[in-house]
C-alpha positions as CSV (number, residue, x, y, z in Angstrom):
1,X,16.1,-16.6,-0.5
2,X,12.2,-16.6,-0.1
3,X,12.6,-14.4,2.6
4,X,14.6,-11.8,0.8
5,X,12.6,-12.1,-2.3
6,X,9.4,-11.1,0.2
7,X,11.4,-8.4,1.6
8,X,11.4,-6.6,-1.8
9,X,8.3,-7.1,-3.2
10,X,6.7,-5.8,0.0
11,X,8.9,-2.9,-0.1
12,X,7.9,-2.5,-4.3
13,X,4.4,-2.7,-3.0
14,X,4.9,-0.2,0.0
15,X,6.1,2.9,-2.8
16,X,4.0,1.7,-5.7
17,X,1.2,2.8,-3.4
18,X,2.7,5.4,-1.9
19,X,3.0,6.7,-5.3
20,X,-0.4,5.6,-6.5
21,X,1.4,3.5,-9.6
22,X,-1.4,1.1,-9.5
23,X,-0.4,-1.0,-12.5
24,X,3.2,-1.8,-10.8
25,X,1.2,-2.3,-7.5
26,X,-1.1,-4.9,-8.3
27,X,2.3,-6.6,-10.6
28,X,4.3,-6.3,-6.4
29,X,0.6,-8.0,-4.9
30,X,0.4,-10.9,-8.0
31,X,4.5,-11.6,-6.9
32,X,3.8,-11.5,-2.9
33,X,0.5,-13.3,-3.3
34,X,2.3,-16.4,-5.5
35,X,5.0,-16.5,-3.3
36,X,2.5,-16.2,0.0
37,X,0.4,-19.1,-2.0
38,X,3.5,-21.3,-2.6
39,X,4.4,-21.2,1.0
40,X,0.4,-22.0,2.1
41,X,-0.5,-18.5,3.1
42,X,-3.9,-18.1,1.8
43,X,-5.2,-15.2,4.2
44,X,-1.9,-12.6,3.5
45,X,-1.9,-14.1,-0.7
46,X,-5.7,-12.5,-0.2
47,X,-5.3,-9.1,1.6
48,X,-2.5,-8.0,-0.1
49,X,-4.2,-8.9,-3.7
50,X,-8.0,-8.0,-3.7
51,X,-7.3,-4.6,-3.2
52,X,-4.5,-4.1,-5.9
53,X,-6.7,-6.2,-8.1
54,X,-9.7,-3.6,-7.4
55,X,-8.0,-0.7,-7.4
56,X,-7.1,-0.9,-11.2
57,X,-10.1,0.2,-13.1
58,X,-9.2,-0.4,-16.7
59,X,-7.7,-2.8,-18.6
60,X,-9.8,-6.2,-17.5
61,X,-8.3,-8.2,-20.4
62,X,-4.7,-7.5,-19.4
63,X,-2.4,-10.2,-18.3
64,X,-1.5,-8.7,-15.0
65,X,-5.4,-8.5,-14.4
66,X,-6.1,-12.0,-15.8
67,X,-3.8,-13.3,-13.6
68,X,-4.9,-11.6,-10.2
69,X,-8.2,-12.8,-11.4
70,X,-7.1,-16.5,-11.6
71,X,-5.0,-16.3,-8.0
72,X,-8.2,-14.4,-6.5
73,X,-9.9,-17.3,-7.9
74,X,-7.8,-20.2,-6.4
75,X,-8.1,-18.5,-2.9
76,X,-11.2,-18.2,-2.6
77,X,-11.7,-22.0,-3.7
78,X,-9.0,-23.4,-1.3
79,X,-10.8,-21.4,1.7
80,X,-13.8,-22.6,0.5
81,X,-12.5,-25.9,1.6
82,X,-11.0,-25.5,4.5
């Protein structure tokens, strides 16, 4: 079901940014990068985060933006480690 559950959220990522609905693309990357962490994939939890997280530019205190912050967060200190 993982698989199928990655297959939409890429594809909610794909025409959030197609439409430039920033908001709902950074909520897509926050799903994709969880699911990406969950299964140990660092590197793609990453790239497809860091640039929804940077392309909102308002709104730092909100929880979709608090949470990018805290999965940005825990990537960077798991690579740090490896």
């Amino acid at each position: 079901r993982s698989a199928e559950a990655e297959s939409w959220l890429r594809e909610g990522h794909r025409c959030a940014q197609s439409r430039k609905l920033r908001s709902l693309g950074l909520r897509c990357a926050i799903s994709l990068a969880e699911l990406w962490l969950s299964q140990g994939r660092r590197s793609e939890a990453f790239e497809v985060l860091e640039p929804a997280y940077h392309s909102v530019g308002e709104g730092a205190g909100t929880r979709d933006l608090v949470r990018a912050r805290e999965l940005l967060a825990a990537v960077t200190r798991e690579q740090a480690v490896y």
